[in-house]
Each structure stands twice: as structure tokens, then as C-alpha cells.
DRENDO-1510 file (C-alpha; in Angstrom, 1 decimal, always signed):
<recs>
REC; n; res; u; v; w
REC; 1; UNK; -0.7; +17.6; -28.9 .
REC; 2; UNK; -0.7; +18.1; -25.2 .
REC; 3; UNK; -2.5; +21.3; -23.6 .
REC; 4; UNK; +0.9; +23.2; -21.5 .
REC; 5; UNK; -0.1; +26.2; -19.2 .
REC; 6; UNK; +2.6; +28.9; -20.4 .
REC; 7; UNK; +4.7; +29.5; -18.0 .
REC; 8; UNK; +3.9; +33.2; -17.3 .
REC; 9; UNK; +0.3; +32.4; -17.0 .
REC; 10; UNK; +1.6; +29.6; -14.6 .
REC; 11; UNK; +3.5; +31.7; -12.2 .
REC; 12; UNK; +0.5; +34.2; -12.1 .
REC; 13; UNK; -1.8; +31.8; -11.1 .
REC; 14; UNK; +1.2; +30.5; -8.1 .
REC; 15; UNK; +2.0; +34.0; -6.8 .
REC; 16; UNK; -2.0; +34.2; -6.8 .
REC; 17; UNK; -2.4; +31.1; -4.4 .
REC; 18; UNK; +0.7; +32.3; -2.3 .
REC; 19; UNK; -1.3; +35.5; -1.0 .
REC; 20; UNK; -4.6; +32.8; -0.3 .
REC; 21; UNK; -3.0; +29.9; +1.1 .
REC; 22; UNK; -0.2; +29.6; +4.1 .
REC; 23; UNK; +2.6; +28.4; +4.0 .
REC; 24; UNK; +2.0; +24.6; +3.6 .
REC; 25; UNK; +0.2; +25.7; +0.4 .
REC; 26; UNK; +2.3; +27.7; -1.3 .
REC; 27; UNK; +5.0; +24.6; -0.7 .
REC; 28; UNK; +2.3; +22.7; -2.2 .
REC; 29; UNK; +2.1; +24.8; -5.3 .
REC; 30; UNK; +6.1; +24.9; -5.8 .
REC; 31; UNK; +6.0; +21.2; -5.4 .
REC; 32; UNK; +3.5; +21.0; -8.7 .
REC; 33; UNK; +4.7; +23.2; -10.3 .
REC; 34; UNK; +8.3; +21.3; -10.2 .
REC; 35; UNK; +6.3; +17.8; -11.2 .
REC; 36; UNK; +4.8; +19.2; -14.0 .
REC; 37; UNK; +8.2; +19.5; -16.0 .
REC; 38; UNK; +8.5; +15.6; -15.5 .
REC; 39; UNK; +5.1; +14.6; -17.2 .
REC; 40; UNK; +5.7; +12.3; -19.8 .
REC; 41; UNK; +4.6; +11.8; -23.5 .
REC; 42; UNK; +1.8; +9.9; -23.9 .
REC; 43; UNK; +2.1; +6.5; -24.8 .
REC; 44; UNK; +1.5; +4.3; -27.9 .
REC; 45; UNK; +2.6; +1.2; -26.3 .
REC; 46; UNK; -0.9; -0.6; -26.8 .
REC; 47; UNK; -1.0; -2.1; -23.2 .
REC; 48; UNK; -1.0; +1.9; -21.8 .
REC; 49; UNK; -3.1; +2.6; -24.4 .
REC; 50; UNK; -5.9; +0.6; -23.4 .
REC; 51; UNK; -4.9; +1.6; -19.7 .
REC; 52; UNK; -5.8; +5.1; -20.8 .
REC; 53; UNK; -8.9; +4.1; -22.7 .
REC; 54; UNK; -10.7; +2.1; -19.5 .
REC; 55; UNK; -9.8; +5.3; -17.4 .
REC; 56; UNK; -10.9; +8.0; -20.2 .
REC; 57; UNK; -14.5; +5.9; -20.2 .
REC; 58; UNK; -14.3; +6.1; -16.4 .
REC; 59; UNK; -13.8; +9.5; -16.2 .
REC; 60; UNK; -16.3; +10.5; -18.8 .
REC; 61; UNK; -19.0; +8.5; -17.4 .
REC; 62; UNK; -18.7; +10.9; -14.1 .
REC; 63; UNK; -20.6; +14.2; -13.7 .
REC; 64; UNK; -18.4; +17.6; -13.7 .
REC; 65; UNK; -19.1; +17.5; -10.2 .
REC; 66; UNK; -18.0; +14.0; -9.3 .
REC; 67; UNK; -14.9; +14.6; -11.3 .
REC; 68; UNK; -14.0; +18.2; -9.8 .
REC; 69; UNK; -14.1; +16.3; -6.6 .
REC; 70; UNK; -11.7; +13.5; -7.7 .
REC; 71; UNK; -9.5; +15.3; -9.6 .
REC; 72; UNK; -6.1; +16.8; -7.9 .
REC; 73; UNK; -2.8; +17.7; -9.8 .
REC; 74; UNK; +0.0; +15.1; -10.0 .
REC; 75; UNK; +1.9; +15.9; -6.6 .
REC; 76; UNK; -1.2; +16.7; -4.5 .
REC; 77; UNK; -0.7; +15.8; -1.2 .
REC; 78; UNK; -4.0; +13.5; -1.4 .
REC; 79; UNK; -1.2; +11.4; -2.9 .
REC; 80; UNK; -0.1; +10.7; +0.2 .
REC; 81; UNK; -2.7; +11.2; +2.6 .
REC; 82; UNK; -4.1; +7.4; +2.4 .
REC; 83; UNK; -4.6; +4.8; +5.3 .
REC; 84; UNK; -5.9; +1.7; +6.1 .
REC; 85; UNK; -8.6; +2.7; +8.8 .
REC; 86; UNK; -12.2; +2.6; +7.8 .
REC; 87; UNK; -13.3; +6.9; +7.2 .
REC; 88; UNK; -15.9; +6.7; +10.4 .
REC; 89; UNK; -11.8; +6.9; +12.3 .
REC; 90; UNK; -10.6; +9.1; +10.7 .
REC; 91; UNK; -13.1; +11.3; +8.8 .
REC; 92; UNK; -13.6; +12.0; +4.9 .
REC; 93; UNK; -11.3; +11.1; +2.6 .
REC; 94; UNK; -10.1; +13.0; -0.4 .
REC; 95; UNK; -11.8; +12.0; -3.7 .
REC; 96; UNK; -15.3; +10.8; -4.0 .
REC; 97; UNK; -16.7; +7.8; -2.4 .
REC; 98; UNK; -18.7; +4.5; -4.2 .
REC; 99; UNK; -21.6; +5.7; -2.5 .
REC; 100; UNK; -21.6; +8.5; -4.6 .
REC; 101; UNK; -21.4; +6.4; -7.7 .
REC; 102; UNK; -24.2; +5.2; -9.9 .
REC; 103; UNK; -23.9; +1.2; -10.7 .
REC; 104; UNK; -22.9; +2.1; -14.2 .
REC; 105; UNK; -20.1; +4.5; -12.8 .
REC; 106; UNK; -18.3; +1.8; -10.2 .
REC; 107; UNK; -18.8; -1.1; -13.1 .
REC; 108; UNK; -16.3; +1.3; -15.1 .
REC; 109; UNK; -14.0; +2.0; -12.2 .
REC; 110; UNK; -13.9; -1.9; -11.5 .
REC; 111; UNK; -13.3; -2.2; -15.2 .
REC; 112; UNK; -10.2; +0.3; -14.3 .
REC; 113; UNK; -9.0; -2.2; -12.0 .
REC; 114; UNK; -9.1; -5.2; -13.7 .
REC; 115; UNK; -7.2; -3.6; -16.6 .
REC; 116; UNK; -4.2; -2.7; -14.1 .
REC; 117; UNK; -4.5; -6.0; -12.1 .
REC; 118; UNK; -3.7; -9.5; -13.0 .
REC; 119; UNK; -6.6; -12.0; -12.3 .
REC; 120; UNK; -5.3; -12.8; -8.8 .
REC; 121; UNK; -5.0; -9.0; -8.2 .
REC; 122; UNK; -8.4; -8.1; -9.0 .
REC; 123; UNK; -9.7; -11.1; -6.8 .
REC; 124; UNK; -8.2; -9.8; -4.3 .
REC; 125; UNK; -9.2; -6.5; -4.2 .
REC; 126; UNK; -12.9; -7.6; -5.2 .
REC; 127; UNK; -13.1; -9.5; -2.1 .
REC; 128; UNK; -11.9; -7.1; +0.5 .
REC; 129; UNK; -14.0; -4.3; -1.4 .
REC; 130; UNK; -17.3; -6.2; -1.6 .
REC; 131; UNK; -17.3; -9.6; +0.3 .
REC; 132; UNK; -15.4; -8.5; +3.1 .
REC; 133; UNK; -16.4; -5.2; +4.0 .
REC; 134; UNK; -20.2; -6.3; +3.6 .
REC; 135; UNK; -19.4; -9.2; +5.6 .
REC; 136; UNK; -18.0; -6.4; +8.4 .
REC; 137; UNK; -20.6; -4.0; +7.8 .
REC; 138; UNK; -23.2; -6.6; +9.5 .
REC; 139; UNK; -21.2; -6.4; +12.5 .
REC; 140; UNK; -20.8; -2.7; +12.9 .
REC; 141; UNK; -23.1; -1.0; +10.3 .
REC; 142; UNK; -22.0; +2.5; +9.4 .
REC; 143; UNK; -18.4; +1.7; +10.5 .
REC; 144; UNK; -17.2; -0.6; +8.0 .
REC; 145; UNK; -19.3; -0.6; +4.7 .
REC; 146; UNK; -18.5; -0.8; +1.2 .
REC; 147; UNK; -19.5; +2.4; +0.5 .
REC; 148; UNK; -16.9; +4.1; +1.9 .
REC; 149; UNK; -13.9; +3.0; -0.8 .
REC; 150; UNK; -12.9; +6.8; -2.4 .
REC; 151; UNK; -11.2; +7.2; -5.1 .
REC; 152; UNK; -8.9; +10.1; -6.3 .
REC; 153; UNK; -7.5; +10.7; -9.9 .
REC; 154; UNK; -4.1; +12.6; -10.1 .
REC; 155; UNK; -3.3; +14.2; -13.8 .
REC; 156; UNK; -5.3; +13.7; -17.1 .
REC; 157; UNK; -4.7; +10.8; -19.7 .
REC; 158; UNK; -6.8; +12.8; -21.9 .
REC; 159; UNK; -3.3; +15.2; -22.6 .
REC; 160; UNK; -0.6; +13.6; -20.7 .
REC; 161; UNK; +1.5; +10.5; -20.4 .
REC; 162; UNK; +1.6; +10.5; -16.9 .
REC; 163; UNK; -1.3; +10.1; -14.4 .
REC; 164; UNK; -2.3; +8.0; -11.6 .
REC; 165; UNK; -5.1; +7.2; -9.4 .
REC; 166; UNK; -5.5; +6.0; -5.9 .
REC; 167; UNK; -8.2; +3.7; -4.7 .
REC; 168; UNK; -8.3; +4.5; -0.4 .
REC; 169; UNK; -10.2; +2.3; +1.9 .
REC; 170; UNK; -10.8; -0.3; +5.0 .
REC; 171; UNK; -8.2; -2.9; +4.1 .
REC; 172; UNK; -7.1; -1.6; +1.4 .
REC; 173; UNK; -5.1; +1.3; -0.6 .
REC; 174; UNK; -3.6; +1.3; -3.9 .
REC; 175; UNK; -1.6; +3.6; -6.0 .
REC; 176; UNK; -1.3; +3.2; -9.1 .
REC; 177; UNK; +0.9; +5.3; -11.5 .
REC; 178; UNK; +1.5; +5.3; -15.7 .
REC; 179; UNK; +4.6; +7.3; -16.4 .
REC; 180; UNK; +5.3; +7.4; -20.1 .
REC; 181; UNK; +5.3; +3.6; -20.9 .
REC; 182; UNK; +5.5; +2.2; -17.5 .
REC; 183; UNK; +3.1; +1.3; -14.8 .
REC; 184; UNK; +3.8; +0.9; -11.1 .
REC; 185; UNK; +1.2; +0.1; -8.1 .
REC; 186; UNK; +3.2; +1.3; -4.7 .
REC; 187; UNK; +2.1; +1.5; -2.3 .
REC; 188; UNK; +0.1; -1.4; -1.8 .
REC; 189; UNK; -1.7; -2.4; +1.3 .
REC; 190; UNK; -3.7; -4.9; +0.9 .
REC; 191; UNK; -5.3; -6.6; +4.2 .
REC; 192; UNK; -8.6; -8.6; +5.3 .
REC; 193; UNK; -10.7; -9.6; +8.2 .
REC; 194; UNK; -11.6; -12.2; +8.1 .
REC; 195; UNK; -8.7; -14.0; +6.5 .
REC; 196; UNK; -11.9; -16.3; +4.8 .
REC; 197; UNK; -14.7; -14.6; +3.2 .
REC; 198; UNK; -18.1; -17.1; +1.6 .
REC; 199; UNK; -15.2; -20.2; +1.3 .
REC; 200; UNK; -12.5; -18.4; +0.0 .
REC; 201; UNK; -9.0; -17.4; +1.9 .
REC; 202; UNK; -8.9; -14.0; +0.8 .
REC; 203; UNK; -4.7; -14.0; +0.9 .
REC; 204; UNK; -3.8; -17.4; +0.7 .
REC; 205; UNK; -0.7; -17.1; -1.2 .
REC; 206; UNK; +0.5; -14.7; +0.7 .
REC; 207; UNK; +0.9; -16.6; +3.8 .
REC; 208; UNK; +1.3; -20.3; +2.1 .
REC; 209; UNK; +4.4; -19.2; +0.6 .
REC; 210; UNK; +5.8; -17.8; +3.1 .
REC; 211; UNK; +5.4; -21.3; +5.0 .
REC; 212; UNK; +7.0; -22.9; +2.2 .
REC; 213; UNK; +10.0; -20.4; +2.5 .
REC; 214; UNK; +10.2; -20.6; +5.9 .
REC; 215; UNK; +9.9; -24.6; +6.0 .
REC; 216; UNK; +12.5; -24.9; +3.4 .
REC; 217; UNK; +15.1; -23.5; +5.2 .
REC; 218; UNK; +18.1; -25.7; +7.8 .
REC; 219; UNK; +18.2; -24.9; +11.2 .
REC; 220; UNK; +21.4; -22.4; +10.8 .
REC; 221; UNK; +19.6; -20.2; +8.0 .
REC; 222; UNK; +16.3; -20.2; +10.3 .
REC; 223; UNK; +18.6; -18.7; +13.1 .
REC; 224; UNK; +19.2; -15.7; +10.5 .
REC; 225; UNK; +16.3; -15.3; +9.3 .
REC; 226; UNK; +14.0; -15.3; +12.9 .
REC; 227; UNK; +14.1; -12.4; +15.0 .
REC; 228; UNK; +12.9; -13.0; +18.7 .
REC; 229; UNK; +12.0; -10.5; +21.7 .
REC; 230; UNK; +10.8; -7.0; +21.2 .
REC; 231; UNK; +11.7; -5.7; +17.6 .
REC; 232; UNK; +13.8; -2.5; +17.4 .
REC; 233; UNK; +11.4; +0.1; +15.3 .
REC; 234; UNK; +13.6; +1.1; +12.7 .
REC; 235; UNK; +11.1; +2.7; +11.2 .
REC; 236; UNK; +8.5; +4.9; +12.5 .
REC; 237; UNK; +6.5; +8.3; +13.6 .
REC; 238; UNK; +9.3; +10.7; +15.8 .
REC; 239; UNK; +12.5; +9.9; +13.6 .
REC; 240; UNK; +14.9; +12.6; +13.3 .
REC; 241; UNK; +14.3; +11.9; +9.6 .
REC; 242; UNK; +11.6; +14.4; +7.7 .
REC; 243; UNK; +8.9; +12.5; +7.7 .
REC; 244; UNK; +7.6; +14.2; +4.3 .
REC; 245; UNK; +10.6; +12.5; +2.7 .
REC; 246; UNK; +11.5; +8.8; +1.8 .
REC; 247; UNK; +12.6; +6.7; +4.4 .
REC; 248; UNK; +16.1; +5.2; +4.6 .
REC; 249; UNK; +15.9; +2.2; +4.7 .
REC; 250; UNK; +19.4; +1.4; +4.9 .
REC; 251; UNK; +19.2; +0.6; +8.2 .
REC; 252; UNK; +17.5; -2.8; +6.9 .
REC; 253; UNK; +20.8; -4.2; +5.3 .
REC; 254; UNK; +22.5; -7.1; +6.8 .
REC; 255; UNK; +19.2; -7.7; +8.5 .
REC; 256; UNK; +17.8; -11.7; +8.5 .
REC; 257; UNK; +18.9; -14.1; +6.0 .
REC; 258; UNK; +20.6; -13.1; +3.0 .
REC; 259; UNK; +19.1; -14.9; -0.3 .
REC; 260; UNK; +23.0; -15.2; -1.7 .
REC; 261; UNK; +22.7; -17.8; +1.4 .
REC; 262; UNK; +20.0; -19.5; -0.1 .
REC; 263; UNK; +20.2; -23.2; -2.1 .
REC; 264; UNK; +18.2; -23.0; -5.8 .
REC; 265; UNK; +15.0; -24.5; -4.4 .
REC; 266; UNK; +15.0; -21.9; -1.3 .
REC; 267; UNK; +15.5; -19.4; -3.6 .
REC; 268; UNK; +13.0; -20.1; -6.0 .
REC; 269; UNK; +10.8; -20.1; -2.3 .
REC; 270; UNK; +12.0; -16.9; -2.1 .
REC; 271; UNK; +10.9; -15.5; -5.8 .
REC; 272; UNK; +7.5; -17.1; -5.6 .
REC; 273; UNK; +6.7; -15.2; -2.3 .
REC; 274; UNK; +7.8; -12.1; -4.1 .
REC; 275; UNK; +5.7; -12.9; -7.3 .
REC; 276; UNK; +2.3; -12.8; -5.0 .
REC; 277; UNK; +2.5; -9.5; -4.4 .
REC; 278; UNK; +4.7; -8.0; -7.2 .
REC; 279; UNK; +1.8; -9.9; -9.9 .
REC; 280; UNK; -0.9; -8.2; -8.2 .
REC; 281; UNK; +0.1; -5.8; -11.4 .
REC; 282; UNK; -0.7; -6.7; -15.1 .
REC; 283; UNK; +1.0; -9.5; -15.9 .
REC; 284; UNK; +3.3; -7.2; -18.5 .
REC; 285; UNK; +4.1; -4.7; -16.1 .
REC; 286; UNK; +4.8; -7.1; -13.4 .
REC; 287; UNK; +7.6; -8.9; -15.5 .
REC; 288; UNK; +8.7; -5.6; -15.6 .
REC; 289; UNK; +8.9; -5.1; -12.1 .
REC; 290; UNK; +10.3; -8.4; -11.6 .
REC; 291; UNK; +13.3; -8.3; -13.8 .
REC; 292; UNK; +14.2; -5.3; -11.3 .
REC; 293; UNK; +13.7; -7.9; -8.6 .
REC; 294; UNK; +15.8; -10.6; -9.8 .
REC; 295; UNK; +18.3; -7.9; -10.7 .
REC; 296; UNK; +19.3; -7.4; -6.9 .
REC; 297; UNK; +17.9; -10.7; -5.9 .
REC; 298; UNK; +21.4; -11.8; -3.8 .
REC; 299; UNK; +21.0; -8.7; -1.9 .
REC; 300; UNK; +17.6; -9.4; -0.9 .
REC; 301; UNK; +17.3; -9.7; +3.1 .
REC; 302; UNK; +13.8; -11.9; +4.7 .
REC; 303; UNK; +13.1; -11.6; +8.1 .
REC; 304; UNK; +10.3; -13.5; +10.0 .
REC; 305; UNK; +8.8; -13.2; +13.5 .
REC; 306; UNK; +6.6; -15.3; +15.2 .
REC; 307; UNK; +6.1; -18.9; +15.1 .
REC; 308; UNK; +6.9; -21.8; +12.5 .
REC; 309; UNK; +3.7; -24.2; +12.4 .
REC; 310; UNK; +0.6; -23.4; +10.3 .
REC; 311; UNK; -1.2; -22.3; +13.1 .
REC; 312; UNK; +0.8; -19.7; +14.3 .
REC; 313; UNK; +0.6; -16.0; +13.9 .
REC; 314; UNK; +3.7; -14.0; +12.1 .
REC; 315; UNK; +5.3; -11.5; +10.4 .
REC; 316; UNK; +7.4; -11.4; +7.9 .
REC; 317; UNK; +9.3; -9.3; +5.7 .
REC; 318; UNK; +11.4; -9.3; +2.2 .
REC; 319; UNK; +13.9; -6.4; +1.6 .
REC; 320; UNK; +14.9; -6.1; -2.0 .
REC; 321; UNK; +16.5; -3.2; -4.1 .
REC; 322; UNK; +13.5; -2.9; -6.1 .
REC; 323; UNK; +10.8; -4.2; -3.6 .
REC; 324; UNK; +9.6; -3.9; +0.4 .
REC; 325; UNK; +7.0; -6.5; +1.2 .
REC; 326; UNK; +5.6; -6.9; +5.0 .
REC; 327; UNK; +3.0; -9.1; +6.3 .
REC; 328; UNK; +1.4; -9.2; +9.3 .
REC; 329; UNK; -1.0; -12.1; +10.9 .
REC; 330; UNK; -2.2; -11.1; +14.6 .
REC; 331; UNK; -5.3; -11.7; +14.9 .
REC; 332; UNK; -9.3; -10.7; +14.9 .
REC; 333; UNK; -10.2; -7.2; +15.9 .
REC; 334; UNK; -13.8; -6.3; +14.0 .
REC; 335; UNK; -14.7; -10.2; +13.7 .
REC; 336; UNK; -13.5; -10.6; +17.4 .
REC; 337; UNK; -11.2; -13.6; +16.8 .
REC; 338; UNK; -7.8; -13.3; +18.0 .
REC; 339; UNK; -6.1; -12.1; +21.3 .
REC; 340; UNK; -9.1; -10.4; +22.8 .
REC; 341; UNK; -8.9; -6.4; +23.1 .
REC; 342; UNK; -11.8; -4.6; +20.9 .
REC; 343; UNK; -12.0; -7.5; +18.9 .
REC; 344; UNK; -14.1; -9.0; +21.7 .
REC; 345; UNK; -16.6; -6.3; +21.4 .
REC; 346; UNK; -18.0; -8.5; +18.0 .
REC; 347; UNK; -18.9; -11.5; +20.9 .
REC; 348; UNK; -16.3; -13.3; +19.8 .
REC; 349; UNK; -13.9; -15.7; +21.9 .
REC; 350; UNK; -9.7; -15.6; +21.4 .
REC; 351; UNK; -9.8; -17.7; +18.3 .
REC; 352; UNK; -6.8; -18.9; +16.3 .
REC; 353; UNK; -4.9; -15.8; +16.3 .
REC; 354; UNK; -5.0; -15.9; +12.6 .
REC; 355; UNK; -8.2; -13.7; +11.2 .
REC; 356; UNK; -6.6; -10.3; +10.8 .
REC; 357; UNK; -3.9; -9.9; +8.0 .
REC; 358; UNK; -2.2; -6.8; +7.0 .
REC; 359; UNK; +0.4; -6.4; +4.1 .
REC; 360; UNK; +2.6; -3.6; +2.7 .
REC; 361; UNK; +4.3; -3.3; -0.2 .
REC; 362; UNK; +7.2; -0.5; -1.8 .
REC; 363; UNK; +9.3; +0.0; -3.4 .
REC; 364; UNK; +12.1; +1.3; -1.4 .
REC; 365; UNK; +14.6; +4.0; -1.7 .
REC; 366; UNK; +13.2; +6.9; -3.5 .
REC; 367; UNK; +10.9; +4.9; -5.7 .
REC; 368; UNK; +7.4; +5.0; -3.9 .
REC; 369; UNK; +4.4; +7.1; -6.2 .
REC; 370; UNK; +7.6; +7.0; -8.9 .
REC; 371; UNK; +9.3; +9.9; -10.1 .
REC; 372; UNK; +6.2; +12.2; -8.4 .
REC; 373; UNK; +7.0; +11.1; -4.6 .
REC; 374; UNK; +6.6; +12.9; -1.7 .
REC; 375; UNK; +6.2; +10.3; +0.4 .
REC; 376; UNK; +3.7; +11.5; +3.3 .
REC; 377; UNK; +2.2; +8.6; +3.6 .
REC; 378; UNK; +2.6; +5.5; +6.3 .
REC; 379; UNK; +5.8; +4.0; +5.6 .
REC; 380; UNK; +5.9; +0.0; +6.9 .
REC; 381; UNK; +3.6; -1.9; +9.5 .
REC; 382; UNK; +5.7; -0.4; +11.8 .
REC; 383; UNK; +4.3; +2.5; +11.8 .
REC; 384; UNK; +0.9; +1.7; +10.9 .
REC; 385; UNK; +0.7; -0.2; +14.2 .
REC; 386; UNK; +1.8; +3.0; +16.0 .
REC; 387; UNK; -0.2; +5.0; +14.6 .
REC; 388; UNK; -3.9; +3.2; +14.6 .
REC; 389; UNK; -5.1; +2.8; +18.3 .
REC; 390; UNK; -7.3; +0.0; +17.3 .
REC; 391; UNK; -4.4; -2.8; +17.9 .
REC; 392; UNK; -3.2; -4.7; +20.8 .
REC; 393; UNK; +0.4; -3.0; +20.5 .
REC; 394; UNK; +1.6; -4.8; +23.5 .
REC; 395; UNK; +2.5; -8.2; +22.5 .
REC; 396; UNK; +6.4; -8.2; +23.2 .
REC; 397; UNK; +7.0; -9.6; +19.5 .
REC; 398; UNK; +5.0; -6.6; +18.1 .
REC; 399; UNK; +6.0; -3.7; +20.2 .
REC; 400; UNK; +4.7; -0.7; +18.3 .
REC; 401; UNK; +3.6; +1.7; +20.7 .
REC; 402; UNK; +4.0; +5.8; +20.6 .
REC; 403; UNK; +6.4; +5.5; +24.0 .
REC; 404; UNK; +8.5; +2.8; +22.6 .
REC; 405; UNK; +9.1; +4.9; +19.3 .
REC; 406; UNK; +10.7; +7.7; +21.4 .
REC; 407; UNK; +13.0; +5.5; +23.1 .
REC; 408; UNK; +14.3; +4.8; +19.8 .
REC; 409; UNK; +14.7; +8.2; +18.5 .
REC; 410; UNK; +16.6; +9.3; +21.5 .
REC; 411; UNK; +18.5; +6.5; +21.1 .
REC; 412; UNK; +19.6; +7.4; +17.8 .
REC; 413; UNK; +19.9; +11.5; +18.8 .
REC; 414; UNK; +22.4; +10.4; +21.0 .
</recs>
């Protein structure tokens, strides 16, 4: 049976943190207290189950201190408070850090993550987490290190079907979500530097398939699907839109090439690229997801900037009901490979262009964080780029800068 606070008891205890907080705080409060009445049952389904079982073990292998620190209510703003810069930007993260972890402690969280991840998933992230950021921490000790990962637990699987967990770092932030007998992981951004780490391309897949996309479509489909010049920032910091709400992403629609416009094989491109992020999840849960996908595939719009040979740095994005994926490919900044800027600070020359990989994905509409959204946190690339001085934000293809995003909002206040 699960453990409810009665509701008198409940609205004591809110009315008590309304005289101790401000504003923001009490917001915060009404906001919890709303998501509380939309906690699910807990689940049977043996898949959640031994989701639930990995995290209990977790959880119980942490001291009462460790896990008063990671432990917020589902709808904390923590939830949303996540970004991609290493902590020594941006100070302390919520949660507690893997420096604070004993080796048997971050064995059991990495045994978390490979129970929510497929096997390509958990590569992944075991890469960027360990070979990557230890590879980065020789060039700027303090600055990047492995250490600095936090991770922050949201609800209790001990007594409810709905709880989640966010794993915050350099390169990397995940959020993962069980609600009642589903599982969801947005957002995701998952990004490296470098893009090869002790013989292995940490993303691969991610930019192969793409290629293959790209390459497989005529010369009429490539005119819809390549945007040129300076990008408009649909998206971004200084919108008339509340920023503590989901974006619209309407705006996206009718954008690049349609996939009703695609042929079988381009299409089948098209799902494949999807698939490598979407089956970062559990296989189970991302058939789930995909089915949504394939649901709405027709009206799925990709867009792609940059060049078309293997050597060339890009973006590229895929718009579909039930998924936003964006990838970016500029260039070195710690490992000083790329266009110059602070990346030659690491003694490094201008390189390939090709080191530095970002990628973001939602799911758009409403649907980020599930049913508990808020929505604080960065939305695309976009606005990451805008936001984190540490890129070259000049390039005319990439124009991401603060000023740029106020032209755009007064162009759409007038």
C-alpha cells in the first residue's frame, strides 16, 4: 500500500513553507502538490519491476545523508535545472556528485543505467562519463573530470509508481522517468569531445546515418531539406513565450523535407537515424517509443545545414510528433581541434572541424519530463549555443548569439 500525506496534514505543511519561502517557492510548493495527484500505481509489469529493484539497491546502498541530498519531490525544479557545461561554469549542481560515491555506490548507479539503456546506450554514456571526461581532465585538470557527474532522484519507487532520476554532467544529461508502466528518457543530451575516445567513435551512428540519409536523397529533395545562410532562431532565450512552459514548436512545420516525400529506402534512412537515438532506451520501452514514431512518421520534417561530404561539419535536425532530435558537429573547443577560438588554448591547430558533437533529443509538444513537466530547462541547440559563451557563435550558418535572438523577438512582437 502506498504511504499518502493526508491532505490536511499536507496543506499545513504548504501554508508553513509559504510564510518561509518567497514567492518562487510557494509556486514551487503549489506545483508539487498538483503532481502528486498524478503519481501512478506501482507497477507489476516485470521490466519496471526490475527497474525499481536496480534503483531500490541504489538507493539503499547510500547514506541518509547522501540520499537527503539526492532526493527532491517529483516536480522540483532540479528537474529542470540541467545543462551541458562542466560545474567549474557554472557552479554546484543539485544532487550529489560521483566524487562523493564509494566504488560500491557508483557500480550500483551504473547498474541503474544499464538496466534503463540498451547496450548501445550504456556505451555511450560509459564513454563520455569515464573515457572522455578523463581523457579531458588531462588537459584542464579540475575543469573537466569525471567526478563531477551528479545525480538527483525525484520520488520514491519504494511507495510509488512514478519516479525518475536525472544523471547531469559535461556532455551529458539524462532524464529518465517510470510513470506507472512506462519509461521515458527526455531530455537527452548526449555529446563528446573528442568525437574518438582509445579507438572508439564515441557517436558513430549518430552522424553515419545521417550521411546515409542525406546521400540517399535526389537533388530536388536535397534543396528541401538544406537550409543555407544565417538560420532564423525559432527557438530561444527572450521569446515572448514563458520560458517556464513548453515550447511551441509549431513554428517547425513545413520546415525541410517532408518524409511523406520520401521513396521506401529514404525512408527507412530516415527511421534508422531516428532508432539511434530513440534505442538509447531499453530495447522494450524503445519499441514503445517508436511505434509513436512511426505513428506520425509522414509528418516528420529533417532539416540539415552544413556540408554534404564526410568531412564536413553539420547540423541536422528530425521533427516528429513524438520525437525532436538535433545534432550538431562544429568543431574542437577543450581538445583544440576545430575553428580556433578557446579551443586553441589546448595547443591545438584548426583541425578537421569535426571533434566536438552535441545532440538533443525530446519529445515535443508537452511531452518532455512526461506528465510532471515544467519545462525550465534548455530547449534545442539553439538555445544552448546562446546561452554557453564557450562557442564560436559567429559562423554565419550557426548564428546563435544573445543580439541576434532579440532581433528575432522583436520581430515577432511586431
Amino acid at each position: 500500500m502506498k504511504f499518502r500525506i493526508p491532505g490536511i496534514i499536507l496543506g499545513i505543511l504548504l501554508l508553513a513553507t509559504s510564510f518561509c519561502f518567497g514567492h518562487g517557492d510557494r509556486e514551487d510548493a503549489k506545483n508539487i502538490e498538483e503532481k502528486t495527484q498524478r503519481i501512478a500505481e506501482i507497477s507489476t509489469k516485470p521490466s519496471i519491476v526490475t527497474l525499481a529493484t536496480v534503483m531500490k539497491s541504489f538507493r539503499a546502498a547510500l547514506s541518509s545523508e547522501l540520499l537527503d541530498a539526492a532526493s527532491f519531490p517529483l516536480g522540483h525544479k532540479e528537474s529542470y535545472s540541467w545543462t551541458n557545461t562542466p560545474p567549474g561554469r557554472n557552479g554546484d549542481r543539485g544532487g550529489i556528485r560521483f566524487g562523493a560515491l564509494s566504488t560500491n555506490q557508483l557500480t550500483l548507479f551504473y547498474k541503474v543505467l544499464e538496466a534503463f539503456l540498451s547496450d548501445d546506450g550504456y556505451t555511450k554514456v560509459s564513454l563520455i562519463t569515464k573515457d572522455v571526461e578523463t581523457h579531458l581532465s588531462t588537459i584542464r585538470p579540475g575543469f573537466w573530470d569525471p567526478n563531477h557527474y551528479h545525480i538527483a532522484l525525484f520520488g520514491n519507487p519504494e511507495t510509488d509508481g512514478s519516479w525518475s532520476f536525472q544523471l547531469d554532467g559535461h556532455h551529458l544529461a539524462l532524464n529518465f522517468l517510470v510513470h506507472g508502466d512506462e519509461v521515458s528518457i527526455v531530455p537527452a543530451f548526449i555529446g563528446t569531445e573528442p568525437a574518438t575516445v582509445n579507438g572508439t567513435v564515441v557517436l558513430d551512428g549518430e552522424r553515419a546515418n545521417a550521411f546515409a540519409l542525406m546521400h540517399s536523397l535526389d537533388t530536388s529533395q536535397r534543396e528541401k531539406a538544406i537550409q543555407t545562410g544565417r538560420r532564423r532562431l525559432q527557438v530561444g532565450p527572450g521569446r515572448s513565450t514563458d520560458a517556464f512552459l513548453n515550447y511551441d514548436y509549431s513554428d517547425f512545420v513545413g520546415v525541410g523535407l517532408k518524409a511523406s516525400e520520401m521513396n521506401d529506402t529514404q525512408t527507412q534512412n530516415l527511421r534508422n537515424l531516428i532508432k539511434t537515438y530513440v534505442y538509447n532506451l531499453e530495447t522494450e520501452f524503445a519499441e514503445a517509443w517508436m511505434t509513436d514514431v512511426d505513428a506520425g512518421l509522414d509528418d516528420t520534417y529533417f532539416v540539415w545545414i552544413g556540408g554534404t561530404t564526410l568531412n564536413d561539419p553539420i547540423y541536422y535536425r528530425v521533427f516528429n510528433p513524438a520525437v525532436w532530435i538535433e545534432f550538431n558537429n562544429e568543431g574542437g573547443v577543450g581538445t583544440g581541434r576545430g575553428r580556433g577560438g578557446r579551443g586553441g588554448r589546448a595547443g591545438g591547430s584548426r583541425g578537421d572541424g569535426l571533434d566536438h558533437i552535441h545532440s538533443i533529443t525530446r519529445s515535443p509538444n508537452g511531452k518532455d519530463y512526461g506528465i510532471f513537466a515544467l519545462n525550465h530547462a534548455p530547449k534545442t541547440l539553439l538555445e544552448h549555443y546562446a546561452l554557453e559563451d564557450h562557442h564560436k557563435t559567429s559562423d554565419k550558418l550557426f548564428d546563435y548569439t544573445i543580439a541576434n535572438l532579440k532581433n528575432v523577438e522583436n520581430t515577432e512582437n511586431h
